[in-house]
C-alpha positions in Angstrom: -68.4 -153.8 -5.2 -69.9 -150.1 -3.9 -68.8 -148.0 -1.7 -71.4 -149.2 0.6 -71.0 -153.0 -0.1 -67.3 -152.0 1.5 -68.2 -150.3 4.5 -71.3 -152.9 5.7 -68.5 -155.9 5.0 -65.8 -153.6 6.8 -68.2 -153.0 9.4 -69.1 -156.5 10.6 -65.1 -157.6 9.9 -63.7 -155.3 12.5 -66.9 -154.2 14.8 -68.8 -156.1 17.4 -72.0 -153.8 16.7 -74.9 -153.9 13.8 -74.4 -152.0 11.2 -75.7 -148.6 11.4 -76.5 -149.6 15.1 -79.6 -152.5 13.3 -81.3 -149.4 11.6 -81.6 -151.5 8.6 -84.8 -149.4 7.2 -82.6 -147.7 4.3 -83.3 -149.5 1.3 -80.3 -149.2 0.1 -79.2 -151.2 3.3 -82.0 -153.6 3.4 -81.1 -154.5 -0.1 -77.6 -155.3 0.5 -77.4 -157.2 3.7 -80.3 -159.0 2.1 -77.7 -160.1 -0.7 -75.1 -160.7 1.4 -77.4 -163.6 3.3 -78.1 -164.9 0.2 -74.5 -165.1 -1.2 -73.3 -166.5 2.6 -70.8 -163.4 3.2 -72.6 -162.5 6.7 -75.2 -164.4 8.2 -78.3 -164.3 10.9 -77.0 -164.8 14.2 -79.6 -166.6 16.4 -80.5 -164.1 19.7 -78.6 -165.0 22.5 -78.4 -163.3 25.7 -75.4 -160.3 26.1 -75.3 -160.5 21.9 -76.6 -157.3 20.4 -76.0 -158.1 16.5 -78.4 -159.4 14.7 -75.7 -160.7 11.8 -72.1 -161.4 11.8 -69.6 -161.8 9.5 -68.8 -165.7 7.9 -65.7 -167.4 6.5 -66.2 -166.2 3.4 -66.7 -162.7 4.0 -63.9 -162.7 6.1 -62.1 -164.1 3.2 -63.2 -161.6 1.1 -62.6 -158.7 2.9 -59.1 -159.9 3.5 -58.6 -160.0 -0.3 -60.3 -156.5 -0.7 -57.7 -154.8 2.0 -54.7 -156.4 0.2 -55.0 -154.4 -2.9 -52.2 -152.4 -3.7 -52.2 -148.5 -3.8 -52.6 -147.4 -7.5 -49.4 -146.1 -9.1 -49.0 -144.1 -11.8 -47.1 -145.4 -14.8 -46.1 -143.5 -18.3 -46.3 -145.7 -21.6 -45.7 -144.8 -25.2 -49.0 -146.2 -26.8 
């Protein structure tokens, strides 16, 4: 996963706003939240009234982003190769 695959899952896991405030014109962006539709991790939430995201975050991305955040830190080990 990229760096920005991480912070557009992060994003819509812990915020209550669009990603990049909706400015979705990067293709970059596009590109991703695009796959992430596809592959169910976020989805299109239908407009309703006092709701100012256009997508929001499913089971499964929840899922995976609580799998992501429970990596442990890297440690250093020696070993005689």
């Amino acid at each position: 996963m990229s760096p920005l695959q991480v912070q557009i899952m992060l994003h819509y896991r812990c915020c209550a706003d669009d990603f990049r405030n909706g400015d979705f014109s990067a293709p970059a962006v596009r590109r991703e939240i695009d796959n992430f539709v596809k592959s169910g991790m976020i989805f299109l939430q239908p407009t309703r009234l006092g709701c100012h995201t256009t997508y929001a975050i499913t089971e499964k991305g929840t899922a995976y982003t609580d799998a992501v955040c429970a990596i442990p830190e890297p440690v250093c080990k020696w070993v005689i190769a």
